[in-house]
Rosetta silent file (secondary structure, phi, psi, omega in degrees, C-alpha in Angstrom):
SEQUENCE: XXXXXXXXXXXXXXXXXXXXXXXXXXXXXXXXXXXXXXXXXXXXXXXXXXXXXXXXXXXXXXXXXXXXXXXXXXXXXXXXXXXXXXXXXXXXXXXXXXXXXXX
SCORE:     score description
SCORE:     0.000 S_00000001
   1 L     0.000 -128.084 -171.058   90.418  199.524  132.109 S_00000001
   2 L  -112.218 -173.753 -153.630   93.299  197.998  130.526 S_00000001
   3 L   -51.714  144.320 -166.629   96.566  200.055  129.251 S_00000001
   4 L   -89.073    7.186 -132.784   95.806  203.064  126.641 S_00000001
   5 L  -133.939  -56.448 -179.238   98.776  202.732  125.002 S_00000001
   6 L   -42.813  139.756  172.856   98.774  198.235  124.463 S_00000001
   7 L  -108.019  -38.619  174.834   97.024  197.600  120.811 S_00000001
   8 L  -134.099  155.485  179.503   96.590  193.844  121.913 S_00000001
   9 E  -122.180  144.497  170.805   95.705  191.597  124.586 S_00000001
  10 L   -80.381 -178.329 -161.033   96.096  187.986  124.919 S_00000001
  11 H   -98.759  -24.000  171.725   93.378  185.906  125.985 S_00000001
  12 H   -88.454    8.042 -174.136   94.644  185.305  129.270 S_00000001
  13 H  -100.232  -57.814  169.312   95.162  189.305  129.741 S_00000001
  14 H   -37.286  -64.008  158.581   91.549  189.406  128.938 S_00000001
  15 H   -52.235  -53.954 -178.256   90.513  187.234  131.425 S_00000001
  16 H   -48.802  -26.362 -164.176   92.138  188.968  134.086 S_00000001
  17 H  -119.567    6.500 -171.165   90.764  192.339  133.574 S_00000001
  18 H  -115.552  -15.861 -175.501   86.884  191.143  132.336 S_00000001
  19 L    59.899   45.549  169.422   87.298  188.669  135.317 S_00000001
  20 L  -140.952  165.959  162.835   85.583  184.970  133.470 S_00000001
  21 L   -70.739  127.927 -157.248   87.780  182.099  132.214 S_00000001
  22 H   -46.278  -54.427  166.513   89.783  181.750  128.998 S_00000001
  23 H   -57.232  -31.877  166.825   87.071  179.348  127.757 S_00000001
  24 H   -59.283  -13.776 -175.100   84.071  181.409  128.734 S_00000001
  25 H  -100.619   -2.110  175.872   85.668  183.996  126.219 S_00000001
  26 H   -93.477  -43.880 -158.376   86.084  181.061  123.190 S_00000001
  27 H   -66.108  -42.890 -164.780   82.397  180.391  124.077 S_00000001
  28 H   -75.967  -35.675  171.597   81.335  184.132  124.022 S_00000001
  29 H   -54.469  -58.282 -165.535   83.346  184.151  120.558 S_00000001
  30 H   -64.005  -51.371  163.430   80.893  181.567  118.914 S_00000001
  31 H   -74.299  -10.418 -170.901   78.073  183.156  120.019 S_00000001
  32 L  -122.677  123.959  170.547   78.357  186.919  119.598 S_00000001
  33 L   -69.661    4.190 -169.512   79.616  187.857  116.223 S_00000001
  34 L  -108.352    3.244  160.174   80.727  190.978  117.544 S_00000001
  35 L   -89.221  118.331 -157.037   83.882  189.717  119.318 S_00000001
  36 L  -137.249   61.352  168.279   86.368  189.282  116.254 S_00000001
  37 L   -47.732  144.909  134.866   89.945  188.607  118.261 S_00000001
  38 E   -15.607  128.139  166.584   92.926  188.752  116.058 S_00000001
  39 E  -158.490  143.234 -161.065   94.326  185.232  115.410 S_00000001
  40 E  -154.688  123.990 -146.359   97.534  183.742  114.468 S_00000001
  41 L    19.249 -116.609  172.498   98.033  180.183  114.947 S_00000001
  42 L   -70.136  -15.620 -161.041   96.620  179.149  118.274 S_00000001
  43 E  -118.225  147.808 -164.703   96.337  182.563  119.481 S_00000001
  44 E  -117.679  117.622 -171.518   93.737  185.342  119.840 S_00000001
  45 E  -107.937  114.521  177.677   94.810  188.825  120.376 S_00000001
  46 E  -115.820  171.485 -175.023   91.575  191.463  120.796 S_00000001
  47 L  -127.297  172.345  173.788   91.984  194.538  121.009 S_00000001
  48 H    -0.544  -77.236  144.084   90.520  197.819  123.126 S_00000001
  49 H    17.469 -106.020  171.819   87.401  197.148  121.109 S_00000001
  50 H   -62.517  -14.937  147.112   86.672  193.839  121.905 S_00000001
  51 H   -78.331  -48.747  176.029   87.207  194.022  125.926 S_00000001
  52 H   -51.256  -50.768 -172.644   84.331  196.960  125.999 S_00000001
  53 H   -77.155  -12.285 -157.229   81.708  194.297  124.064 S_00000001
  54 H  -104.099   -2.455  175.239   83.273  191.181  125.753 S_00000001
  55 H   -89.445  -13.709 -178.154   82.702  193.593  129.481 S_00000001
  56 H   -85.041   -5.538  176.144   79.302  194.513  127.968 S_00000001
  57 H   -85.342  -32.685 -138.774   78.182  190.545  127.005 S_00000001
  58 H   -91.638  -28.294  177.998   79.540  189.902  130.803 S_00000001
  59 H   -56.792  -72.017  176.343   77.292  192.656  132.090 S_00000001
  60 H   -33.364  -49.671 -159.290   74.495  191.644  130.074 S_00000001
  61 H   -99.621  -31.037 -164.548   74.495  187.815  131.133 S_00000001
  62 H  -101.694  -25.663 -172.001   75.603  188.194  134.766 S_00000001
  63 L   -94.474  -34.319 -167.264   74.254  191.441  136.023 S_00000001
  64 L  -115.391   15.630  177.583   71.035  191.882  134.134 S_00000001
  65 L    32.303   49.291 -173.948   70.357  188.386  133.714 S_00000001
  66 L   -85.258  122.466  135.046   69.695  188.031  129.950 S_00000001
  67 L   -43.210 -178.303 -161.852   70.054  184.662  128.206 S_00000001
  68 H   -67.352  -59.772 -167.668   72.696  184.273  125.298 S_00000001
  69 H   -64.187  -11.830  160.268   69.995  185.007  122.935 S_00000001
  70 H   -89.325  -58.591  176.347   68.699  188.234  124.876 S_00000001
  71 H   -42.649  -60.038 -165.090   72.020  189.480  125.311 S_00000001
  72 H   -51.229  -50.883 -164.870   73.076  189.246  121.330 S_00000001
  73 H   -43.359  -53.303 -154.124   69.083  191.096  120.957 S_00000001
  74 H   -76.414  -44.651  164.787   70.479  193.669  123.550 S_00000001
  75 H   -25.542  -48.703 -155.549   73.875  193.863  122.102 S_00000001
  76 H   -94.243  -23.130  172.367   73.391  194.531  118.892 S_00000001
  77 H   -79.662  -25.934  173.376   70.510  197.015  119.829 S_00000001
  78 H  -104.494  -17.702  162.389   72.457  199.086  121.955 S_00000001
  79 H   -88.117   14.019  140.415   75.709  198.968  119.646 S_00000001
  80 H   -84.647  -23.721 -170.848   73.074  200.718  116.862 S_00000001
  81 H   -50.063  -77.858  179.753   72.172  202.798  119.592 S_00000001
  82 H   -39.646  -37.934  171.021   76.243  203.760  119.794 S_00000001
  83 H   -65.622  -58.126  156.009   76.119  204.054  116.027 S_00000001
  84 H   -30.194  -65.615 -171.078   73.499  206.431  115.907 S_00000001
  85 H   -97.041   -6.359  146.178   74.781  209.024  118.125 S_00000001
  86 H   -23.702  -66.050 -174.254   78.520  208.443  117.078 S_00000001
  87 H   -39.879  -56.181 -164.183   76.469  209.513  113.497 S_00000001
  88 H   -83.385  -13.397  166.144   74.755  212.454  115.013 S_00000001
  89 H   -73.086  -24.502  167.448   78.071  213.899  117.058 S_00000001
  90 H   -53.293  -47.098 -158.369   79.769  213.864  113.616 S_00000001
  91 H   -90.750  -19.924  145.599   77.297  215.713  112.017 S_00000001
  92 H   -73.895   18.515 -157.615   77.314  218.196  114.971 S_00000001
  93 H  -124.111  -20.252  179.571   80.692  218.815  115.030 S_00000001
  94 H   -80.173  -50.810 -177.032   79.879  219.712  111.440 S_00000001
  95 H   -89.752  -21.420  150.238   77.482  222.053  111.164 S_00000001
  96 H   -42.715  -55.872 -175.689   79.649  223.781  114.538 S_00000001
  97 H   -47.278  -34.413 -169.416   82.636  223.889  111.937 S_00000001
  98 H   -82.767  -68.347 -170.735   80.125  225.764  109.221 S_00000001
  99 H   -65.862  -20.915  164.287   79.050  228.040  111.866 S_00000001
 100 L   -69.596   -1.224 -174.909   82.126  229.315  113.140 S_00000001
 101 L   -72.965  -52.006 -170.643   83.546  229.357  109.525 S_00000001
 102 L   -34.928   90.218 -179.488   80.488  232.293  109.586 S_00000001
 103 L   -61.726    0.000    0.000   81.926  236.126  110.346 S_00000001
């Protein structure tokens, strides 16, 4: 995707690597709360983040052919999804740590 090392992207960086138009990504801001760009005067800086949800809205709407309002349902249902096992690799990584603590 785009560089591991860059902390921000401009909005025309964005475009380029999610492949839509600077305005389809102002548009995608108003509707999906879950794109939160950086901003400083005129300008919107996202980060790592915010290109995985703005390639996963772009997915959502072009490939699987969800309206706005099905996409935010699937969005937000598959980033609890994401939450969820984020939750449950923590707490296996935990109870690994206890057992190898174990002689």
């Amino acid at each position: 995707m785009a560089e591991k090392n860059k902390k921000y992207f401009k909005i025309s960086e964005v475009s380029q690597i999610v492949g839509v138009e600077p305005y389809v990504l102002r548009y995608w801001e108003k509707e999906f709360k879950e794109i939160r760009p950086y901003r400083f005067s005129s300008h919107r800086l996202y980060k790592s983040k915010d290109i995985e949800i703005v390639l996963e809205i772009k997915r959502l709407l072009y490939e699987e052919g969800f309206t706005v309002q099905g996409a935010k349902k699937q969005l937000i249902k598959r980033l609890k999804q994401q939450s969820v096992l984020r939750e449950i690799k923590r707490e296996l990584k935990d109870i690994l740590t206890i057992l190898q603590r174990k002689p």
